[in-house]
N, CA, C and O atoms as a DFTB+ gen file, in Angstrom:
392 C
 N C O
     1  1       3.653      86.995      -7.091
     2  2       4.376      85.825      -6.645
     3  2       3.715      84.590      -7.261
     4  3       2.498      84.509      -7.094
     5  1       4.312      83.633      -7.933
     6  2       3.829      82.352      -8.591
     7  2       4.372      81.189      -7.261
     8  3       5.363      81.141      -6.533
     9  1       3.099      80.321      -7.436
    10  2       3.019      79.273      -6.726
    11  2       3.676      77.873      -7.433
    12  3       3.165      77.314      -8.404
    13  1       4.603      77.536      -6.919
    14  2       5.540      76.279      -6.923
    15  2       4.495      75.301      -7.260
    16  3       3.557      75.515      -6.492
    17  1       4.246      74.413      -7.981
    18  2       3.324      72.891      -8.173
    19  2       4.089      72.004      -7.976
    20  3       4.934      72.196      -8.850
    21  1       4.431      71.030      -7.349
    22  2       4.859      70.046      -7.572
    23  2       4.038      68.388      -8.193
    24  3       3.023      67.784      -7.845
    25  1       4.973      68.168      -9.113
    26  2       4.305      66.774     -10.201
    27  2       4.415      65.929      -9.781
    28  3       5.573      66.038      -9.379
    29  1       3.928      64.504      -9.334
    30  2       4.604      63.248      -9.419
    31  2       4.955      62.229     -10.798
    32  3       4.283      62.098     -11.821
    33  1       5.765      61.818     -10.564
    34  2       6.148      61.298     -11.933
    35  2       5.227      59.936     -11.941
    36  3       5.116      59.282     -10.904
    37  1       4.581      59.541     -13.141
    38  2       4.116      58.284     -13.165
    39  2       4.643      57.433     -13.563
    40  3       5.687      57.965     -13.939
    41  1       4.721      56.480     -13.776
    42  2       5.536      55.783     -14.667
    43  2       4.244      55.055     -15.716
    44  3       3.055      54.879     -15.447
    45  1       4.923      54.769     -16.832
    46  2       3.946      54.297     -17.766
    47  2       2.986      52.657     -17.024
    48  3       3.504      51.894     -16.208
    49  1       2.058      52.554     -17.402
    50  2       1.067      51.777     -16.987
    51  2      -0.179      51.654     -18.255
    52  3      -0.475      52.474     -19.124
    53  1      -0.675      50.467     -18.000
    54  2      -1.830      49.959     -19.481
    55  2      -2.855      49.644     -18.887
    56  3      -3.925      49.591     -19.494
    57  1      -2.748      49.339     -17.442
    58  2      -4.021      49.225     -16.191
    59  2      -4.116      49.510     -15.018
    60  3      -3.195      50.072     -14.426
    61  1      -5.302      49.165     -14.416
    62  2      -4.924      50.056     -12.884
    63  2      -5.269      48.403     -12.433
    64  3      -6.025      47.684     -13.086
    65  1      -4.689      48.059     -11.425
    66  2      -5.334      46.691     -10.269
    67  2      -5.869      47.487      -9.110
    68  3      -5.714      48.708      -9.109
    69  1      -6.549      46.819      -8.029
    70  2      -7.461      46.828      -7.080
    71  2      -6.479      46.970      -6.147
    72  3      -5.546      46.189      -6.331
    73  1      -6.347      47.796      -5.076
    74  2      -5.789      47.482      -4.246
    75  2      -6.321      46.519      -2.409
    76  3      -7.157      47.069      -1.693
    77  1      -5.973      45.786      -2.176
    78  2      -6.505      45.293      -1.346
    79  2      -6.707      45.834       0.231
    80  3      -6.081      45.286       1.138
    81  1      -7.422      46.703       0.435
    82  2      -7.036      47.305       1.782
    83  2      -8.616      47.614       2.403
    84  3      -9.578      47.544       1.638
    85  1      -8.756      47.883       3.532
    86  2      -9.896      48.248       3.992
    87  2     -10.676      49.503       3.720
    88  3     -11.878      49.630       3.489
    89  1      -9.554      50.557       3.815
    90  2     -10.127      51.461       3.575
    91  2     -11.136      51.843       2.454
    92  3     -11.001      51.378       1.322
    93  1     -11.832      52.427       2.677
    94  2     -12.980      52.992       1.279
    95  2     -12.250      54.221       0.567
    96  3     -12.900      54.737      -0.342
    97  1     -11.139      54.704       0.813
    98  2     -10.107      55.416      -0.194
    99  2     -10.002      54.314      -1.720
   100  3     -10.482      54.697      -2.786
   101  1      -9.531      53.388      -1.624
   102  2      -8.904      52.598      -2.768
   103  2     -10.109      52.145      -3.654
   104  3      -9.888      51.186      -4.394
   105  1     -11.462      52.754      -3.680
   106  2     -12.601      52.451      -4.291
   107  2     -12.129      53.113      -5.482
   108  3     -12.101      52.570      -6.586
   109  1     -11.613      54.757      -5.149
   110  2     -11.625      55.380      -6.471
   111  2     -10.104      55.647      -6.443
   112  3      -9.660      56.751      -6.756
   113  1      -9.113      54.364      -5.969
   114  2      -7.852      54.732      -6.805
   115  2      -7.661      53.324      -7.192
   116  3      -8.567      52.494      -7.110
   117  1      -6.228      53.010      -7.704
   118  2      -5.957      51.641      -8.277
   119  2      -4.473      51.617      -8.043
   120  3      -3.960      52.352      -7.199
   121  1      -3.839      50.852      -8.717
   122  2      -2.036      50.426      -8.430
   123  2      -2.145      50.346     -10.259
   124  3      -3.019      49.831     -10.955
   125  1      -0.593      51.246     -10.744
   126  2      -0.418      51.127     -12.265
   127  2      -0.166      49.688     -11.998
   128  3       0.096      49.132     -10.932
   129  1      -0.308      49.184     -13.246
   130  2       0.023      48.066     -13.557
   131  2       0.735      47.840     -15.377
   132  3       0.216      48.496     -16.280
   133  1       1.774      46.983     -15.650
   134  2       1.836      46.821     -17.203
   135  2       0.615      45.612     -17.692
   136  3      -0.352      45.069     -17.156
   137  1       1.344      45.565     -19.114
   138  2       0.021      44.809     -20.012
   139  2       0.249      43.381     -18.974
   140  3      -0.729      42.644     -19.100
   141  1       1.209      42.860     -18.066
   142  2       1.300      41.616     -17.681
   143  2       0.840      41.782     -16.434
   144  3       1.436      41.260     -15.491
   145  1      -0.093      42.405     -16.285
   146  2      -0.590      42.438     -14.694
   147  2      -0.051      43.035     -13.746
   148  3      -0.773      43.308     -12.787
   149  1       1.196      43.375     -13.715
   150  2       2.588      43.090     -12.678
   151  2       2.432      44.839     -12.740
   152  3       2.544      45.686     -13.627
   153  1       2.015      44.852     -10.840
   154  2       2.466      46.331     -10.480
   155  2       3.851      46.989     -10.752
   156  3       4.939      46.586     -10.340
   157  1       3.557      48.262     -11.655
   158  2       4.814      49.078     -11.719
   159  2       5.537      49.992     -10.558
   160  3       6.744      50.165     -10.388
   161  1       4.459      50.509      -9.832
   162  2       5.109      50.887      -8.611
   163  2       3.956      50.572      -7.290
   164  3       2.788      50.882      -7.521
   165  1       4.211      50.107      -6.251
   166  2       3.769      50.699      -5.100
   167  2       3.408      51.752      -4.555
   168  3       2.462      51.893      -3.780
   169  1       4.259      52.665      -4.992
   170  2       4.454      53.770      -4.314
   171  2       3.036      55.230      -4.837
   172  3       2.833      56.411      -4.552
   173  1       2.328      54.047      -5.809
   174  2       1.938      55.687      -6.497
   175  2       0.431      54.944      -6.652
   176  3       0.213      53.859      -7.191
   177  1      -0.619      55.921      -5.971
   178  2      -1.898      55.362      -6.766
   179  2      -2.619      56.382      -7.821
   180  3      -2.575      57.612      -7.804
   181  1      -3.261      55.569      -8.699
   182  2      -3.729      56.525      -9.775
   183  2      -5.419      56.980      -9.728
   184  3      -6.194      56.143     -10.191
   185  1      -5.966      58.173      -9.227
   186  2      -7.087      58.299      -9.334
   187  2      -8.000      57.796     -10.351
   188  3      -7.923      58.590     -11.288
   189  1      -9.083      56.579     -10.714
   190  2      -9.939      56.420     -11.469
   191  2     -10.612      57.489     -12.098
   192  3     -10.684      57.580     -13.323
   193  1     -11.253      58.538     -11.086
   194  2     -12.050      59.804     -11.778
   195  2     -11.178      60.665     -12.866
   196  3     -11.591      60.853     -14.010
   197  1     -10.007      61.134     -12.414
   198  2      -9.003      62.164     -12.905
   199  2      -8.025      61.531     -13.807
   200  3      -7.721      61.913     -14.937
   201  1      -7.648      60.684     -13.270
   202  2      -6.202      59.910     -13.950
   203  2      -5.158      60.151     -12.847
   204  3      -4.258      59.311     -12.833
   205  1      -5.099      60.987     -12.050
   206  2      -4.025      61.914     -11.834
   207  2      -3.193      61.031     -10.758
   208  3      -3.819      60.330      -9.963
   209  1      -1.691      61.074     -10.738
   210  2      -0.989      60.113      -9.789
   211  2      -0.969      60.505      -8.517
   212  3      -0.820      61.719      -8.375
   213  1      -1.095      59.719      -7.313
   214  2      -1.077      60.269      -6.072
   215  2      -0.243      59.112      -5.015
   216  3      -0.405      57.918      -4.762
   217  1       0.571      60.014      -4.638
   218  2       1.560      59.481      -3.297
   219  2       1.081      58.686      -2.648
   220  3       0.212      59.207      -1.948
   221  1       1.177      57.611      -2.478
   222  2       0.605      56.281      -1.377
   223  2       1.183      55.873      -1.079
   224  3       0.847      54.706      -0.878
   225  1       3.028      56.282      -0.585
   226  2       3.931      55.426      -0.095
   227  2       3.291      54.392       1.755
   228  3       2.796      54.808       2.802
   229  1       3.601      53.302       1.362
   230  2       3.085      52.251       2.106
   231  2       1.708      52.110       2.435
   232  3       1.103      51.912       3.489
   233  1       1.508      52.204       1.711
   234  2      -0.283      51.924       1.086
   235  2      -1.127      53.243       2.082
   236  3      -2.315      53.091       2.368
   237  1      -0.344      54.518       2.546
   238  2      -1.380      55.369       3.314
   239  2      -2.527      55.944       2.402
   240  3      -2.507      56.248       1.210
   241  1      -3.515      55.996       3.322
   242  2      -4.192      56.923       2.657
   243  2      -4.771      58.497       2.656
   244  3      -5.876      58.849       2.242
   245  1      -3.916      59.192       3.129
   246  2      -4.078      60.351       3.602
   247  2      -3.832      61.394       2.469
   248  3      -4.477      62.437       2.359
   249  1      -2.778      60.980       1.599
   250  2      -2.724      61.775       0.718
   251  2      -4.110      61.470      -0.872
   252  3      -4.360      62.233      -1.805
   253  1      -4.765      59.941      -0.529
   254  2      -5.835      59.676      -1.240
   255  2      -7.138      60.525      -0.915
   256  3      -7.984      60.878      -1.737
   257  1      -7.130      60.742       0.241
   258  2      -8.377      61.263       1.125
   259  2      -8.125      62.755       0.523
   260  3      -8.933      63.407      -0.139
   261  1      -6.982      63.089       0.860
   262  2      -6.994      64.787       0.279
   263  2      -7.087      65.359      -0.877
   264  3      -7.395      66.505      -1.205
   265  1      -6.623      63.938      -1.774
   266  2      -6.857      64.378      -3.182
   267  2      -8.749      64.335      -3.128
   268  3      -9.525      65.288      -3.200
   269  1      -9.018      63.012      -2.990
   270  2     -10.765      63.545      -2.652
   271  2     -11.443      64.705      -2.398
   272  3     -12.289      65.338      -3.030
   273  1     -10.947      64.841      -1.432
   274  2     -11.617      66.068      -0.728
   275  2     -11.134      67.352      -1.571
   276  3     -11.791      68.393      -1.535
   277  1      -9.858      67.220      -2.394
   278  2     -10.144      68.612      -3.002
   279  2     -10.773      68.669      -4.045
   280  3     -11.683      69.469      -4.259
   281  1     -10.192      67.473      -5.146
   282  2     -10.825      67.437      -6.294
   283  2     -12.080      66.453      -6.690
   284  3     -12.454      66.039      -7.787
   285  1     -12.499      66.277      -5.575
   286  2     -13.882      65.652      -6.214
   287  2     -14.374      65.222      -4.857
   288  3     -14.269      64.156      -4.252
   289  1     -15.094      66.677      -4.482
   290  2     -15.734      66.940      -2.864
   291  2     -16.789      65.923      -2.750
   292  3     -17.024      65.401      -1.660
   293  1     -17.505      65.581      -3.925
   294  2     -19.135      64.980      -3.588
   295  2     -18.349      63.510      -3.630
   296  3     -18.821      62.992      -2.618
   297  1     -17.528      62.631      -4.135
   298  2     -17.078      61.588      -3.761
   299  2     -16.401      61.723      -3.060
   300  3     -15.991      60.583      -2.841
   301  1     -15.676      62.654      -2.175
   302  2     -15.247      62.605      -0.594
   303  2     -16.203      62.308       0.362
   304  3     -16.103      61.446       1.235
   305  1     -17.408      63.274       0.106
   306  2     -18.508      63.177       1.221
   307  2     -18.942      61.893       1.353
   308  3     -19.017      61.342       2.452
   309  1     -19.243      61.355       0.293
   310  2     -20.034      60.089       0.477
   311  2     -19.154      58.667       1.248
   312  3     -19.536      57.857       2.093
   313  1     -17.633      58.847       0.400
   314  2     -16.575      57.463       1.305
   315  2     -16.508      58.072       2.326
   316  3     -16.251      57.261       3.216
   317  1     -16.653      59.729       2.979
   318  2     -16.246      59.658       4.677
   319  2     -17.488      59.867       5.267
   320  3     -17.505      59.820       6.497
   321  1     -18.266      60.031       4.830
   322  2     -20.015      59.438       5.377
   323  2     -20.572      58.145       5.181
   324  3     -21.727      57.886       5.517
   325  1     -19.769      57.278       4.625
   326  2     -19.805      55.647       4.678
   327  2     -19.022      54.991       5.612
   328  3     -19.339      54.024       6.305
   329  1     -18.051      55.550       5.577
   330  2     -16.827      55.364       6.940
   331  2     -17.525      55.815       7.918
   332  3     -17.652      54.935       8.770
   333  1     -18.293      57.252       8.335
   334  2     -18.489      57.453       9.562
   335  2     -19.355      56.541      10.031
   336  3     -19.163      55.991      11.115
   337  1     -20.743      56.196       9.017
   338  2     -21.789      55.197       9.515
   339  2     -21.230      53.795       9.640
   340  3     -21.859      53.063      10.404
   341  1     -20.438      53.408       9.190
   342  2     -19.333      51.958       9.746
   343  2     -19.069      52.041      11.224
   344  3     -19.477      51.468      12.234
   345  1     -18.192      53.023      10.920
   346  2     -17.872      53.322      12.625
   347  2     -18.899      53.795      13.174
   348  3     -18.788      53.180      14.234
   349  1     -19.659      54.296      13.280
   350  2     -20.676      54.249      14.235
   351  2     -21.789      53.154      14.565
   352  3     -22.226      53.061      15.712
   353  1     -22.205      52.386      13.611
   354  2     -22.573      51.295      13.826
   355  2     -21.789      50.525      14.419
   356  3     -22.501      49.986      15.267
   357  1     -20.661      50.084      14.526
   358  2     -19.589      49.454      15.034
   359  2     -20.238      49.309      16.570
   360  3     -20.777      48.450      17.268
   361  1     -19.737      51.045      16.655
   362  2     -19.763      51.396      18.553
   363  2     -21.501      50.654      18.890
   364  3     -21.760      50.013      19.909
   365  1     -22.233      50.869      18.070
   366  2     -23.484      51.061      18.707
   367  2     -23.202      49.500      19.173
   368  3     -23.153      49.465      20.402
   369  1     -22.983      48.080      18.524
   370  2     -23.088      47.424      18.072
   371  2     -22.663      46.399      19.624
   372  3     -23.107      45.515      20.357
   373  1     -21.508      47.287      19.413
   374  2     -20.291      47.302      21.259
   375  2     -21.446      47.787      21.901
   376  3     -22.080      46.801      22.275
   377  1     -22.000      48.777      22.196
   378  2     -22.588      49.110      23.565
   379  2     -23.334      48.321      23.864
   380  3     -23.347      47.650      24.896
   381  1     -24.429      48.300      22.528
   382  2     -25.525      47.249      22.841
   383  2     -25.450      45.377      23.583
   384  3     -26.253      44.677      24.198
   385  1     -24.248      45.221      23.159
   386  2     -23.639      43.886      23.472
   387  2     -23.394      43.880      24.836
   388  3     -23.605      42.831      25.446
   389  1     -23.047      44.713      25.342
   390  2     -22.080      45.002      25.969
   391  2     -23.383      44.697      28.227
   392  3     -22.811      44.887      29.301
């Protein structure tokens, strides 16, 4: 039995821009962009490490996180062990105040 892949289509792009968001996902993706700056889609971010296009409809990042975590485990570990020590400093931060 052969396994179905499904592709996303990219659309052509000459740069990646920054995306502006909190999360520590968008460290290692970007937004295509043409030679005039001007995002080509929203909808799609492009991994820095791989190239490879990934689903970000309305800027989520869940499908960024999974591409991490499959294809490039040791930069997963480190953005969700930077995230966890955020958030946990956070709480401590609350109790102690508190």
């Amino acid at each position: 039995m052969s396994v179905a892949h499904r592709t996303l289509e990219c659309p052509v792009f000459s740069q990646l821009l920054p995306k502006k968001s909190k999360s520590r996902a968008w460290e290692h993706f970007g937004l295509p962009a043409n030679e005039s700056g001007q995002i080509v889609s929203q909808d799609i971010a492009v991994c820095k490490l791989c190239w490879s296009p990934v689903s970000a409809k309305s800027g989520s990042t869940s499908n960024l996180f999974g591409h991490l975590r499959f294809h490039h485990p040791l930069k997963f570990s480190k953005v969700s062990n930077k995230s966890k020590v955020v958030a946990d400093s956070a709480i401590f931060s609350i109790l102690c105040c508190c």
